[in-house]
N, C-alpha and C positions, 0 to 999 in steps of 0.2 A: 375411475374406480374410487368408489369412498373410503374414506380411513374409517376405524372403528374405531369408536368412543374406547378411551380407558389404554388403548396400546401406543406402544413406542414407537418414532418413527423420527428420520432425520431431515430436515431441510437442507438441500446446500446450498449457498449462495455462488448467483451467478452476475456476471457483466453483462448488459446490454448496449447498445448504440442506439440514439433514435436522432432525426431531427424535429426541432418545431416548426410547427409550422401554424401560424396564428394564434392560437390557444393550444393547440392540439398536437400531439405527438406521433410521429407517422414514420414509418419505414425502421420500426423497432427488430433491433438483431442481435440476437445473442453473439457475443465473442465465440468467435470459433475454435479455443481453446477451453471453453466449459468445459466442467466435466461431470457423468451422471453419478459419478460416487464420490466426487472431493467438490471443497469449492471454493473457489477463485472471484475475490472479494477487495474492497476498499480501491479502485483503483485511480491511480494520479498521472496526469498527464504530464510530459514536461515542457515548458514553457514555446517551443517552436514543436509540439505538436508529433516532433518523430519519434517518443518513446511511449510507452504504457507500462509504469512501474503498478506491481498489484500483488497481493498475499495469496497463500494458496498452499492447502497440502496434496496439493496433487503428491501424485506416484515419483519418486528419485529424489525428494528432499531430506532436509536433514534432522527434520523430526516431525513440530507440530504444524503452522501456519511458517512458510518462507518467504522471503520476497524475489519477486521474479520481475526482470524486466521483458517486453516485444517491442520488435522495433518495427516502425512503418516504412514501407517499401514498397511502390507503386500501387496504392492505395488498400496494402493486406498487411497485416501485421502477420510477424516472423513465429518462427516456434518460443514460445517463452524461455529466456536463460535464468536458471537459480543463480544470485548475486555472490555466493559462495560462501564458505567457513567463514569469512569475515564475519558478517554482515548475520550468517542465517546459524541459528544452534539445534539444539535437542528439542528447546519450545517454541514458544509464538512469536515471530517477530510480523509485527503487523503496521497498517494504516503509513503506507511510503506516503513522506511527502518530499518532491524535489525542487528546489526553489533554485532559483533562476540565476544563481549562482554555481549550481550543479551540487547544492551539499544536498545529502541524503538525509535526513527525517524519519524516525521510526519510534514505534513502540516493542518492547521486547519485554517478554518477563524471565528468559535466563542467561541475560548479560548480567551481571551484578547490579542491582537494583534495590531500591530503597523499601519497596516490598511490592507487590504487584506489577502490574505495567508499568514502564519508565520510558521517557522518551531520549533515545540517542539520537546521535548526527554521526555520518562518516563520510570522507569526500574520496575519489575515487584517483588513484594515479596508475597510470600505465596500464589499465584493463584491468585494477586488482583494488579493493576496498582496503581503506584504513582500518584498524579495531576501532570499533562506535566505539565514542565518549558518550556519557552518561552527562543530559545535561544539570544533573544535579537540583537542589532544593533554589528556588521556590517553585520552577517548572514539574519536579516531581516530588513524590510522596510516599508514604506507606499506601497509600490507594495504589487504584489502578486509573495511568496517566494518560495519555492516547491523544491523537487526533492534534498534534499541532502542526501551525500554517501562520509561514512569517510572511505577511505585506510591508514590504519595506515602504513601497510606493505612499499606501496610506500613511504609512506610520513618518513617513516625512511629508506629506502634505496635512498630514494631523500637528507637527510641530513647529513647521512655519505658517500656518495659518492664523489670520487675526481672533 
């Protein structure tokens, strides 16, 4: 069906899976947790492969975009879990990144923030999330902050190298 010029109309974002193969991309599958009226977006894998942390306002969250982890389980990923009141508020908590330490990464614009997106961290005990800390100036700003990802790896082979 064509859209018509001039009207409103919503995109939602989805996950897909493919692998390469040569140049070429092949065997592309949407996650099986899309959905045709929310969407489910940004997603990070964690470092041995068995979770899929991703944003989403699906249906039963806690407001706008929340973060959801799936776990992989003989080669299907689980029903998605909301991370909880910790972690997820009223607005957007977005772009999980979980670094191989198991600390959690996020953007959020209504934890207390310096004005826009800000990016927090919270690490996880006993099945239940810390309140994110905010990691404060120079990481954030009165912008909107988003999208970080710490390589420790490089960033120590960046400082013992000649």
């Amino acid at each position: 069906m064509e859209k018509e010029q001039g009207k409103n109309y919503t995109n939602y974002l989805k996950i897909y899976t493919a692998t390469l193969e040569g140049k070429k991309w092949k065997n592309i599958t949407p996650f099986e947790y899309n959905g045709a009226d929310y969407s489910v977006a940004h997603p990070w894998i964690s470092e041995n492969g068995k979770q899929l942390f991703f944003a989403s306002d699906m249906p039963g969250g806690f407001g706008g975009m929340d973060i959801y982890v799936s776990e992989l389980n003989d080669g299907n990923w689980s029903e998605p879990v909301n991370l909880g009141e910790e972690v997820n508020t009223k607005g957007n908590e977005v772009f999980p990144f979980i670094h191989a330490d198991e600390t959690l990464y996020f953007a959020s614009d209504d934890h207390e923030t310096l004005g826009g997106l800000d990016i927090f961290y919270a690490t996880e005990n006993g099945g239940n999330w810390d309140i994110p800390t905010n990691l404060e100036e120079p990481f954030n700003s009165e912008e909107d902050d988003f999208g970080f990802i710490v390589d420790l790896d490089n960033i120590i082979k960046s400082a013992v190298a000649p």
